[in-house]
N, C-alpha and C positions, 0 to 999 in steps of 0.2 A: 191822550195820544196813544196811538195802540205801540205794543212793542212786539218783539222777536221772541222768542222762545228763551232766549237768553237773556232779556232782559234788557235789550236797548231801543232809544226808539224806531219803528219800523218805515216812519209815514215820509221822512227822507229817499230811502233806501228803496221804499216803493215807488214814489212819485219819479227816481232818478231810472228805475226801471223801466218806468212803463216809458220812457223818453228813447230810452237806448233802446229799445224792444220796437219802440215805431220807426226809429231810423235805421233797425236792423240787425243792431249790436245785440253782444250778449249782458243779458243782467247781470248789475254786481253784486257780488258773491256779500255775505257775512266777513269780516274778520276772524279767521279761523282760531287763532291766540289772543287773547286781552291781558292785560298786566294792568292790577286796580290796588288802589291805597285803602285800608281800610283800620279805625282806631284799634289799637291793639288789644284794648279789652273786649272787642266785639271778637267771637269767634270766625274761626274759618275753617266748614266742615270738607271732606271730598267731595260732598253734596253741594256746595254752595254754588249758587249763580248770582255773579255779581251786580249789583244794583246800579243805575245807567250811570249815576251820578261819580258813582265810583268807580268808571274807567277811566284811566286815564291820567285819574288826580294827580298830581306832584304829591311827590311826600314832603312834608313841611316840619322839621323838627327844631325845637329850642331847649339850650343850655347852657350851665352854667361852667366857664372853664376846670376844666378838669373832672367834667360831669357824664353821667353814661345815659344814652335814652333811645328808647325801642322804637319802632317802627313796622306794620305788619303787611307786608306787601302779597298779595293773592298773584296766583298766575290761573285762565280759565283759558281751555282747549275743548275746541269740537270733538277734535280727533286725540286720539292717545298719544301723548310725547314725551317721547322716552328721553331721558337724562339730560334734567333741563336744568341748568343753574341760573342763580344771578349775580351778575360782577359788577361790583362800584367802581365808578371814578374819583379818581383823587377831585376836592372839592376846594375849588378857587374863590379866595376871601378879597377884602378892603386890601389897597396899595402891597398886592402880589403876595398875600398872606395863601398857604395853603394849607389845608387836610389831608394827609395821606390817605390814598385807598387804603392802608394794610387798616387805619384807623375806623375802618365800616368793618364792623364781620356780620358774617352772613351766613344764617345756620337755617338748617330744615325741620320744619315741624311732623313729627312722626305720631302717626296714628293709632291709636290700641283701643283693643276691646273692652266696653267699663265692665268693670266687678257689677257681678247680680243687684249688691244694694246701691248700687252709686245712681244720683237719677238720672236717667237715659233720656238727653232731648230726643223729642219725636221724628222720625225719620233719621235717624243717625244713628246707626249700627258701630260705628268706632267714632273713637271722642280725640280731640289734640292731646296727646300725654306725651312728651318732652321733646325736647330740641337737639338737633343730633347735626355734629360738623362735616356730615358725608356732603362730600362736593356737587351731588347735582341728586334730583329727585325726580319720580315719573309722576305724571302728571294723566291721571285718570279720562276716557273718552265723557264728554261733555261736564264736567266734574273740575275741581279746583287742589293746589296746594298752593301749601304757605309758606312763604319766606318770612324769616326773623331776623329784622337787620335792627342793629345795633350801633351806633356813633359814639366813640369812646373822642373824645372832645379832649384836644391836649392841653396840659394844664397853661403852659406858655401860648397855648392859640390868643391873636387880636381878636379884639372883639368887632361883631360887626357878622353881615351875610353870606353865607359860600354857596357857591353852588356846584351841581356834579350830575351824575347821572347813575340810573339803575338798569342794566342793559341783561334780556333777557337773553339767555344761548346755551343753544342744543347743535347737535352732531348734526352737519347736512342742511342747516339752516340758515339762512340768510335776511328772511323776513320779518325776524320777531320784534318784538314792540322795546319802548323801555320808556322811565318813566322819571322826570326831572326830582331831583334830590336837593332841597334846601336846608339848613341849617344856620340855625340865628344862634350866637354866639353869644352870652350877655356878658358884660361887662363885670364881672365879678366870679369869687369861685365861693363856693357854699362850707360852711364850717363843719371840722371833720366832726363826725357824729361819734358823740362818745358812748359806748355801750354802759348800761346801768344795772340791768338786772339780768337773768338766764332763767327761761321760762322753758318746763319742758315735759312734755306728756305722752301718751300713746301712740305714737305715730312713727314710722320707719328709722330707725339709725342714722344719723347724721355723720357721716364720712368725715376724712381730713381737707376735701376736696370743696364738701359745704362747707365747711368753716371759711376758709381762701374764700370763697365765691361771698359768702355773707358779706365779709369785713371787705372786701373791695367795692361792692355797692351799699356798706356804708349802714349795713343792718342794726341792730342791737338787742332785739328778741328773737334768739332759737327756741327749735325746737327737738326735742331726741326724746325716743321711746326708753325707760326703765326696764320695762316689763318685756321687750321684744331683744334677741328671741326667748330668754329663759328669765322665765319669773318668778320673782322673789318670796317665797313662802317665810310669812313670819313662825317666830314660834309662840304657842298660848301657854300662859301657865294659868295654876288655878289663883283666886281671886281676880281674876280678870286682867292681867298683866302680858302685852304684847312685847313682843321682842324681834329686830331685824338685826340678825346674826352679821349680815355683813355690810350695816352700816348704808347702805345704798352706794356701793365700791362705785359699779358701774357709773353714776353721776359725779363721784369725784373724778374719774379718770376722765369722763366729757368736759369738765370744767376747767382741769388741767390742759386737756388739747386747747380747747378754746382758747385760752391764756394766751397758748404759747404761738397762737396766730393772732394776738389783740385784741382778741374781744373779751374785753373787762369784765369780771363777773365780779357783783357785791355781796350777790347775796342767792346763792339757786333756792329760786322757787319751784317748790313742786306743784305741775296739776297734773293729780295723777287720777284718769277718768277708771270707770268702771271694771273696765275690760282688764283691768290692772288689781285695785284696791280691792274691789267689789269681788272678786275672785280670788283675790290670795286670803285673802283674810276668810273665808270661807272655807278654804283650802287648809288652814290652821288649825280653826276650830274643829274641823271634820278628825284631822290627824291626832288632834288632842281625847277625839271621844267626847267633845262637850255633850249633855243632855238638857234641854230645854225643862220648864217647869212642869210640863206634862208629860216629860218624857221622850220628847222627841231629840232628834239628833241628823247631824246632816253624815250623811252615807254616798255623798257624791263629791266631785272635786270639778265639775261643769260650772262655765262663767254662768249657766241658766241657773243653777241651783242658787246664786249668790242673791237673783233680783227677789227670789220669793220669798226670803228671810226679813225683807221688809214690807211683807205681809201676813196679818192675825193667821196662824197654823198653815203659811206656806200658799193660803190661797190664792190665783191668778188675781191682776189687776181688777179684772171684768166685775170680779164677786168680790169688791170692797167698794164700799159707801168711797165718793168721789172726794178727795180735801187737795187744797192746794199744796204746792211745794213737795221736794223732792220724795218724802216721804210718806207712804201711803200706808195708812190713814193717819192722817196728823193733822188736830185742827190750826195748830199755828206752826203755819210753812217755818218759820226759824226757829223752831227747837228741834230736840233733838229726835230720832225713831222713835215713837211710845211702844214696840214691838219687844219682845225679848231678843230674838235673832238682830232685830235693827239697834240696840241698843248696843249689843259685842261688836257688830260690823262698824258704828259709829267710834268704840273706843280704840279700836281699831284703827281706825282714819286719824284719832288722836296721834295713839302712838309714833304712826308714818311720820303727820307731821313735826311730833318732838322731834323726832330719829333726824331730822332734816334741819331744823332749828340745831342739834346741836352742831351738825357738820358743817352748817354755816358758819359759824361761829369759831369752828376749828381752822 
């Protein structure tokens, strides 16, 4: 079937023209706005044109009482429309059961520029990077955004079907689409999830606000950076003896907050990647003046300088014989560095984890 530039079928819309064109009328136009349901792990770029099958759809959600579950609704314009929102209707259940509207929220999906390393699908110059409560969003000329609606399911809701609506609206408009909202209700509420472990690594701060946000969708693995912003330099002493002067303060203070929002911590595990271990402990040995068997010694405090020490005299990857596992050249991936540099950096990674083992245990 051929279609439209946008993506829907054409051979309707043709045949309906050339009828109206012989008896005189004007052709009918395109749909100038569409409003399409699309799973919410599939992306929705500014770029997107939506696929035929996806206008239109109902959104179809199910839960369990007292359960939260997403929904990714696209909106696609010819023309550029400015400050366009979407507003639910309260959602009509079994023998006059209802769902408040206030119980749908509905938030905007906001666009950013990815970081150099991050990988850039092709033809997408801005990528989805997060969800912001501003009331209505423009809507790019032939182009797409996205609504993030959400169904916070009451815990006393009956069980059974509701239905409602997703009504799109902009300023000066009258014509816009909207799109039928279902929710199946199941009969049951799901078991609150007990948090068990606190897992945590390299990666941005986790605010007081994530914590709330974790424990009410019912999480139990965070995650929080140690090393961001300021990183922990051990200290080396001679025989080979590593020392974290302050105990990894920073992770007892995240574990305390967490606590004190419910989520149970038994035991904080550290993974603490590269960009962390791999560099402070480098960072140490540098400060210490260690010298290697031949004399060498590391003279830099660069996360780069940290990857070469688990190579024979510092060489690049490129110029060492190829072995599995993390360590290069090691013929059996689970031992430890055979390197001198990877040997300090290995007991190094010891220490961290005693130093953690014991404040678990504290």
């Amino acid at each position: 079937m051929a279609t439209t530039r946008a993506g829907w079928p054409a051979l309707g819309l043709g045949l309906a023209a050339a009828l109206l064109a012989s008896c005189g009328g004007p052709p009918l136009p395109e749909p100038s706005v569409v409003l399409y349901s699309r799973h919410y792990l599939e992306p929705i770029y500014l770029e997107t044109v939506p696929e035929p099958e996806e206008v239109s759809r109902p959104v179809k959600i199910f839960a369990a009482r007292g359960e939260y579950e997403p929904a990714s609704v696209g909106v696609f314009s010819h023309q550029a429309l400015a400050a366009a929102r979407l507003e639910a209707s309260a959602l009509s259940g079994p023998e006059g059961a209802v769902i408040p509207a206030a119980a749908v929220e509905v938030l905007i999906t906001r666009y950013i520029e990815p970081m150099p390393r991050w990988v850039r699908p092709r033809h997408h110059d801005r990528l989805p990077g997060y969800l912001d409560a501003a009331p209505a969003a423009d809507v790019p000329a032939r182009g797409s955004r996205q609504f993030w609606v959400t169904v916070h399911v009451p815990e006393q809701a009956a069980a059974g079907t509701y239905h409602g609506r997703l009504s799109l609206q902009a300023a000066g408009r009258s014509d816009l689409p909207e799109l039928p909202l279902t929710v199946e209700v199941l009969p049951f509420t799901l078991p609150e999830a007990r948090p068990s472990y606190f897992l945590y690594g390299n990666n941005y701060p986790l605010s007081e606000q994530n914590f709330i946000d974790a424990r009410e969708h019912g999480m139990n693995t965070l995650v929080v950076n140690h090393g961001w912003p300021k990183r922990v330099i051990p200290r080396y002493f001679a025989g080979g003896r590593f020392e974290y002067p302050d105990r990894f303060s920073q992770v007892v203070k995240v574990v305390e907050l967490a606590r004190r929002h419910g989520l149970g911590v038994d035991h904080p595990i550290g993974v603490m990647f590269h960009s962390h271990l791999t560099g402070s402990i480098p960072a140490a040995l540098a400060q210490a003046g260690l010298t290697g068997p031949d004399g060498e010694k590391i003279d830099r405090l660069e996360d780069a300088t940290a990857y070469t020490l688990l190579y024979p005299k510092g060489r690049p990857l490129t110029d060492v014989a190829r072995q599995p596992g993390p360590y290069y050249p090691v013929p059996d991936p689970t031992a430890p560095p055979a390197t001198f540099w990877g040997q300090k950096l290995y007991q190094g990674w010891l220490a961290a984890f005693r130093t953690l083992e014991e404040v678990g245990r504290e």
